[in-house]
C-alpha positions as CSV (number, residue, x, y, z in Angstrom):
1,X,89.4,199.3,136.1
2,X,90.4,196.9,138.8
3,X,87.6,196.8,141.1
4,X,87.8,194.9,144.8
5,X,84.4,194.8,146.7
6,X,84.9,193.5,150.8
7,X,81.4,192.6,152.8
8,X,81.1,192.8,155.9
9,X,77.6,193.2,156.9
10,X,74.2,194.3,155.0
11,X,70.9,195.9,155.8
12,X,67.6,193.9,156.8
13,X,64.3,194.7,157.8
14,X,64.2,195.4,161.6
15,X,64.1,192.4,163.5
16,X,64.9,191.2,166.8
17,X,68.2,192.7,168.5
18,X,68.4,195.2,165.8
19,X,70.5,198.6,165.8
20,X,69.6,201.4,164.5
21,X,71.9,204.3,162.8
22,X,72.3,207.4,165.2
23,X,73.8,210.1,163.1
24,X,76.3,212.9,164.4
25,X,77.4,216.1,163.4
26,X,80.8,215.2,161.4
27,X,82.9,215.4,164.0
28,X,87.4,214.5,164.0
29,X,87.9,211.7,166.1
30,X,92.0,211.4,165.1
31,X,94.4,213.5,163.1
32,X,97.9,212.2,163.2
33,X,99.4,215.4,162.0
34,X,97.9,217.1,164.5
35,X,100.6,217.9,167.2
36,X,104.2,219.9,166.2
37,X,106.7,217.3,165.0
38,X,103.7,214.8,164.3
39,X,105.6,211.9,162.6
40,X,103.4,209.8,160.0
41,X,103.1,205.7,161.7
42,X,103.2,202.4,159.8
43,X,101.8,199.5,161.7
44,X,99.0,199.4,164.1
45,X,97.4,201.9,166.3
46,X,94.2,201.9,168.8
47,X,92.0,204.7,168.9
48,X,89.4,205.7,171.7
49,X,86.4,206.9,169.7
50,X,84.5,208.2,172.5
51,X,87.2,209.9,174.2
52,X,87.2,212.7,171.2
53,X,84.2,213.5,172.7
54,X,81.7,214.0,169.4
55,X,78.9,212.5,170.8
56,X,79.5,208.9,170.4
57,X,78.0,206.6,173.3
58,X,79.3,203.2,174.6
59,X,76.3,201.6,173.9
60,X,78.1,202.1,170.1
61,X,78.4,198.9,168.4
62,X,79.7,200.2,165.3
63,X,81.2,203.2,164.1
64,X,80.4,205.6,160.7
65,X,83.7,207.1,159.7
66,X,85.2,208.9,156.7
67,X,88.7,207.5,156.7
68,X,91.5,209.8,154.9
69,X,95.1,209.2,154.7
70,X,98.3,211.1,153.7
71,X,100.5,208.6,152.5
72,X,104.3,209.5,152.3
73,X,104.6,207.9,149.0
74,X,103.1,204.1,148.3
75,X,100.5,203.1,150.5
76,X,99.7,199.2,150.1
77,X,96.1,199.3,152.1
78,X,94.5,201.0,155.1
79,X,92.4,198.2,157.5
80,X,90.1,199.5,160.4
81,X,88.5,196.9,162.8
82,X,87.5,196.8,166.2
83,X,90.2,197.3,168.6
84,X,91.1,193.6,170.7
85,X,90.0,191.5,167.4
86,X,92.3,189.4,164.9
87,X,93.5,192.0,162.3
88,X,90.8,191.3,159.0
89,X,92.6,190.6,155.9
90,X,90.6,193.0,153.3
91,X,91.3,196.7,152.9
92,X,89.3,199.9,154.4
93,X,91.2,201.8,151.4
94,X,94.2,201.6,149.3
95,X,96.6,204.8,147.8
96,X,99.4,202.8,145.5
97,X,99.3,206.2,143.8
98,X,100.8,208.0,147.1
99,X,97.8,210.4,147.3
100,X,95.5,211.6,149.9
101,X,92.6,209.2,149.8
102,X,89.5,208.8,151.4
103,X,86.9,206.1,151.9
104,X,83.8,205.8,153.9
105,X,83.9,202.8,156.8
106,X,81.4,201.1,159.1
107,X,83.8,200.0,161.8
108,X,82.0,197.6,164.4
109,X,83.0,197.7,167.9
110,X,82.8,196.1,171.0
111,X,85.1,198.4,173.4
112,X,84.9,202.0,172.4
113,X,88.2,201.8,170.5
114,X,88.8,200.9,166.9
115,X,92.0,199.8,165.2
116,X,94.0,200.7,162.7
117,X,97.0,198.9,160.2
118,X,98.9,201.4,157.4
119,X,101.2,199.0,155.7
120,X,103.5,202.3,155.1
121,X,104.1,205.6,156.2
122,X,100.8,207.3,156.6
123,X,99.1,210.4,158.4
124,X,95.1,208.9,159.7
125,X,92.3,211.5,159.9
126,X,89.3,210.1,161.1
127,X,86.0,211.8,161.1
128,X,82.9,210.5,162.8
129,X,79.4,210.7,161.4
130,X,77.2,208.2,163.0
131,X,77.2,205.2,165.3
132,X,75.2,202.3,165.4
133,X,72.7,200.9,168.8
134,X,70.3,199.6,170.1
């Protein structure tokens, strides 16, 4: 097994200016096949987490998703950050087997809006189940 392991954050004992974990109903925030003639996108693309209206606040600073994609065939990696920063370098989830694949993500944000890269063809479903405030 070939095993990759990205950190980006960790939990500590409450403490001064910290957030606490408001969970949510599981609730789809995006589905790129959604609409008739849906094409899959490579690339990026922005996504307004509180406009799917489940229940997310702006005082959001970071987001609980189950990320899923549909690959069209090879799928390098998956990244999801918050929307108007530098694109990480690391991996929300990888498919090099072409299959539907999921992964869990704590996506921070700062706007509302998260990000997304598929370095191939991909569909995106994106289903909320928590946020993180103050």
């Amino acid at each position: 097994t070939d095993l990759v392991v990205d950190i980006n954050g960790y939990f500590a004992p409450v403490g001064e200016g910290a957030l606490s974990l408001y969970a949510l109903p599981p609730c789809r925030v995006l589905d790129t096949r959604n609409h008739a003639g849906a094409l899959p996108f490579a690339g990026t693309i922005n996504v307004n987490v509180i406009g799917a209206g489940c229940g997310a606040t702006s005082a959001a600073q970071a987001y609980v998703f189950n990320a899923t994609v549909v690959p069209q065939g090879f799928l390098g990696y998956l990244t999801l950050w918050p929307q108007g920063s530098a694109q990480p370098v690391v991996s929300t989830l990888n498919a090099y087997n072409g299959y539907v694949t999921s992964n869990m993500a704590i996506v921070p944000t700062s706007n509302t809006e998260v990000s997304a890269f598929a370095t191939s063809n991909t569909y995106l479903i994106l289903d909320i189940s928590g946020y993180f405030a103050p």
